[in-house]
N, C-alpha and C positions, 0 to 999 in steps of 0.2 A: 919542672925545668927541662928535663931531657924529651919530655913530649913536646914541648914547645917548640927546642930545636929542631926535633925530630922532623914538624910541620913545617919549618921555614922554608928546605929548599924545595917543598913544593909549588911556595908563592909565585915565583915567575911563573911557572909552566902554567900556572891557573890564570894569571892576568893575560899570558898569551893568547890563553885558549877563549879569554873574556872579550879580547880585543881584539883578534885578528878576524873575526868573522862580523865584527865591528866595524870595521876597515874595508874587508872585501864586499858584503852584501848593499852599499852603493855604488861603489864598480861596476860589478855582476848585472845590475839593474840599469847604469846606464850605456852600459856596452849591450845589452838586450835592447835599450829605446833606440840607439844610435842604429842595432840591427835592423829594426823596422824600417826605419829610414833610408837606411840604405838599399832596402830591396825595393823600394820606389824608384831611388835614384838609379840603382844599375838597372831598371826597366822589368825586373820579376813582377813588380804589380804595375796594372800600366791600364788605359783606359777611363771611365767613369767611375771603377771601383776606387781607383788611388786618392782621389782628394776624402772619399768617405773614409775610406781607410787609415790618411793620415792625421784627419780628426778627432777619430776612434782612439788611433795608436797614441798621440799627442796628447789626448786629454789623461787615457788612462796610463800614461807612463810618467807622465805629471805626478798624478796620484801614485802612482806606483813608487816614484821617487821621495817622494815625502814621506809616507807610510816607512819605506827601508832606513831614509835616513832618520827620524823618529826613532826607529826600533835601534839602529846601532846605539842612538844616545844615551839610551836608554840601559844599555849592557854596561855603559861606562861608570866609574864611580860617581858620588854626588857631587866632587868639587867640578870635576872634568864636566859632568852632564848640567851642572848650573849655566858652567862658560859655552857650551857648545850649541845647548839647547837653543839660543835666540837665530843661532847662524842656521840653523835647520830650516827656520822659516823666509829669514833675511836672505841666507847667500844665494837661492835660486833668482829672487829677485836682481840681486847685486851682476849675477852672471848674465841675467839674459841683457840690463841696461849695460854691461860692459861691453859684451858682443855685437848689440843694435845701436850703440852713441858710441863707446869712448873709441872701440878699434875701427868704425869710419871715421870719426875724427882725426885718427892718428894718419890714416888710410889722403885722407882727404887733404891734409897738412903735407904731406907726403909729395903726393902728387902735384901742389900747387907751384915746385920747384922744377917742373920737368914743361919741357913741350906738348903740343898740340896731342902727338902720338903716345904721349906718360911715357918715352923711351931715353930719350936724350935729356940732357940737366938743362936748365935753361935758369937755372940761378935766380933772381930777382924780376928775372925779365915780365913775370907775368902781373907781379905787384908793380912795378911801374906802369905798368899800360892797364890797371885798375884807377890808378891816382893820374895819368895822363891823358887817356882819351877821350876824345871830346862826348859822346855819347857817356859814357863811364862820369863826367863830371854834372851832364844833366841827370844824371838818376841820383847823384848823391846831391844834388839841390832839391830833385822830389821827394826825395825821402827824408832830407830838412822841412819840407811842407807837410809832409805827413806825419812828422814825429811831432812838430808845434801845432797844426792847425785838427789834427786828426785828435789829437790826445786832448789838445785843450779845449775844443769845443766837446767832445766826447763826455768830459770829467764836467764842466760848467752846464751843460744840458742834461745830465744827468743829476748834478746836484737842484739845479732849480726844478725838476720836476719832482725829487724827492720830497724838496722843501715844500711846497707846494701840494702835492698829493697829501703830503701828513697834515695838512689842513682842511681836507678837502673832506665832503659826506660822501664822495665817489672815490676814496682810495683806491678801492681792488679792483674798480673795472678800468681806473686810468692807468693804475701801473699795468694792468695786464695787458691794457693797448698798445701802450709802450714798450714794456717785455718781449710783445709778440715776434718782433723780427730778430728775435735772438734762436730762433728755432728756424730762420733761414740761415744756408749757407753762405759764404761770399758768394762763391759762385752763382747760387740761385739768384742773390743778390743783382749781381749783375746784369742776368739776363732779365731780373725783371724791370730794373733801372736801363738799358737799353732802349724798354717800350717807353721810358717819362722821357727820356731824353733823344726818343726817334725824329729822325727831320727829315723833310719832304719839302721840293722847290715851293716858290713862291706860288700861290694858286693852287697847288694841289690840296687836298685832304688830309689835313695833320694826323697821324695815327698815335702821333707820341702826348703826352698828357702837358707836358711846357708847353710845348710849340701849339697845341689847342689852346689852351689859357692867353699865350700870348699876342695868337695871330686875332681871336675872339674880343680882346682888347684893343685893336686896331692895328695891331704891330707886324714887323717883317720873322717870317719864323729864324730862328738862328741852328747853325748847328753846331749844338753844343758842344760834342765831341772832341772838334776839332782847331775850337778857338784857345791857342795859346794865350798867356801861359794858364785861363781859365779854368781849361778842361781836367786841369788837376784837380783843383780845389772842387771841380763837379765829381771825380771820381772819391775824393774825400767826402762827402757829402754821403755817399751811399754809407762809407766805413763807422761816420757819426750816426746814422739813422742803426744801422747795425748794434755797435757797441753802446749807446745810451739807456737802453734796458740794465745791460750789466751795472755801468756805473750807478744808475738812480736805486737800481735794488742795495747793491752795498752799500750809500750810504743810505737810504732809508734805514735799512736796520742801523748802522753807527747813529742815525739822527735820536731813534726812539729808543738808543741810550743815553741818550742825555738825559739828566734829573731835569723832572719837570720845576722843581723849585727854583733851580737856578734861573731857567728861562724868565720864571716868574719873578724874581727876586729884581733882573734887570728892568721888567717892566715898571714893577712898583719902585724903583731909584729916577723912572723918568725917560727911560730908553726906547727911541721908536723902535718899532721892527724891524727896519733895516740894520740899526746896529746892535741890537739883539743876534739879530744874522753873524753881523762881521765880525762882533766883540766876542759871544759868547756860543755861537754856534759851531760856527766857522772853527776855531780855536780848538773844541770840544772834540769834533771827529777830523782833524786834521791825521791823526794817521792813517785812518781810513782813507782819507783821499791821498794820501800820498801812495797808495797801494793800489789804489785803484789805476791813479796816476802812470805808476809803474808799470802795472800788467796790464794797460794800454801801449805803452813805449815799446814793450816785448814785439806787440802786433803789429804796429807801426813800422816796426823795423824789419819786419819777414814779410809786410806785406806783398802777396801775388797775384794773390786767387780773384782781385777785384780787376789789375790792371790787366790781366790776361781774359780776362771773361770781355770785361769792355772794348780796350781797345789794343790787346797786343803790345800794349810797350810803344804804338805809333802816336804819328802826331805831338812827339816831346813829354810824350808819360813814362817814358823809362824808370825804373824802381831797380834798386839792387839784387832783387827777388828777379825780375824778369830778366835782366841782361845774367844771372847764373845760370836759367834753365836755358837761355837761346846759347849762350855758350857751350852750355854740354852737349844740348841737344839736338840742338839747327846747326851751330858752326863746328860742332865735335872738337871743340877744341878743348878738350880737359883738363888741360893745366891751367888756361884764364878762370875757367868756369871755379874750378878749384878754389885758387885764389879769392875771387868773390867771395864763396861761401865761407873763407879763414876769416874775409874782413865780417861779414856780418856776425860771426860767433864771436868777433873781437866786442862787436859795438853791443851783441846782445848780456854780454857776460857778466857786466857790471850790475844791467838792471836784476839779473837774475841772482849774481851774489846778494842782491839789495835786498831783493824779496825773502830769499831763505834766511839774512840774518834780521829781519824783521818777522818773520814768523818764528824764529827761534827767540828773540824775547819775550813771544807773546807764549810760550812752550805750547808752539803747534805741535811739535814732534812727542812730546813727553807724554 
């Protein structure tokens, strides 16, 4: 008994001595990575050496920081090092997505209350002249086109070529044809859709792949480009050719989970193929296409990269995507530009709640 107490008031001074080096040896390491860094930034490393160096420094202090935090966890008792151990792995992650999303978010919310110069308040003013100008009301009518016609041909062209292909002796080299323009960028996209949709006057040499088809046919060339309100639906056109790989791949795989009995069981009841389709098919990987659906809707509603390659946001293709960047970037005004980008994270947020609490049914995360 009298040894026992004798031991006790040693405990703190031991759990101290267990924990405080616990404590400080992720400090120590990231005031060491932060050092690195900063001797780039005040100019001590400087020239062709610095970006090798920041690579170096960056990768190994990465490591370096998991390694320390590992090891303090590890000094702590078992209940402590149960709860702690997953944030060793998690919280670097959780820190760099706070620092790169949520503080420009807050950053960007911010600023969308101030004037041209982010100096002066300007209250509301720049959310009204989002919802009132007239250029401002044509891009949220394009991007009503883009969210129904881009998503829904995208998802319907994609499901008929799945269904399709799974019947077919040639599956893997049609979907791979299909697939293939999912390894273009938008942007590539568009410069190569440029050349289909290039025009040249009457008489000349068509160079673009339409206007040869159509002048070959006996016709006047048109320019495509530029025929309202057409020229949208042509630059949606590239975005369906683009994402219809995606959608046909996911539901192909949703399709070749269907039990083949079932499909079969309709047939033997009397059922053509088409309502085999609508009855039993359709029905079967409807989540899937609702998901597909969605993370089309995402793209649709940030679209850029196609209406900047093509045609600059001229000629009535304005998109809520191009009038943010000419705002920040051509008319410097960053508090419109701001604003923009609050209303799109408004419009994309729901799809994006949609998707995570659908993949949290299906225990993506677990």
């Amino acid at each position: 008994m009298n040894g026992n107490k004798a031991a006790k008031p040693g405990a703190p001074g031991r759990w101290i001595a267990r924990v405080a080096p616990a404590l400080a040896a992720p400090i120590l390491a990231l005031a060491a990575l932060w050092a690195g860094f900063a001797l780039i930034k005040e100019g001590w490393i400087s020239g062709g050496f610095a970006p090798a160096f920041a690579a170096v420094w960056g990768v190994a202090g990465a490591a370096l920081l998991f390694f320390v935090a590992n090891w303090s966890v590890e000094r702590l008792g078992p209940k402590v090092r149960a709860r702690a151990l997953p944030f060793v792995f998690v919280g670097p992650a959780i820190l760099v997505m706070a620092w790169y999303l949520a503080a420009p978010t807050v950053r960007t919310l911010a600023l969308s209350f101030f004037d041209a110069s982010s100096r002066g308040f300007a209250g509301l003013d720049n959310y009204a002249y989002v919802f009132s100008d007239r250029t401002m009301r044509i891009a949220f009518i394009n991007n009503l086109a883009w969210l129904v016609f881009g998503t829904g041909f995208s998802v319907l062209s994609g499901l008929v070529i799945a269904i399709m292909a799974d019947r077919s002796r040639f599956e893997r080299v049609a979907k791979s044809l299909v697939f293939l323009p999912m390894a273009i960028s938008f942007v590539g996209a568009g410069v190569i859709w440029r050349f289909v949709y290039a025009y040249r006057p009457e008489g000349d040499a068509q160079v673009g792949l339409l206007n040869a088809l159509v002048t070959a046919a006996g016709g006047a060339p048109v320019n495509w480009i530029v025929e309202r309100p057409w020229n949208t639906l042509f630059l949606i056109v590239i975005f369906v050719w683009l994402q219809t790989g995606f959608a046909m791949v996911v539901l192909s795989a949703a399709i070749k989970g269907v039990p083949g009995e079932l499909l079969e069981a309709a047939r033997i009841d009397g059922a053509s193929e088409l309502r085999v389709v609508r009855s039993v098919l359709i029905p079967s990987i409807l989540p899937s296409i609702v998901t597909v659906a969605t993370t089309t809707l995402l793209l649709t509603l940030k679209v850029f990269d196609i209406v900047y390659a093509m045609t600059n946001g001229l000629y009535g293709t304005e998109v809520l995507a191009s009038q943010q960047y000419k705002q920040m970037f051509k008319f410097l005004h960053y508090g419109r530009g701001s604003a923009i980008a609050i209303v799109i994270l408004i419009a994309v947020t729901p799809m994006i709640w949609y998707n995570l609490r659908q993949f949290n049914k299906r225990e993506a995360f677990s």
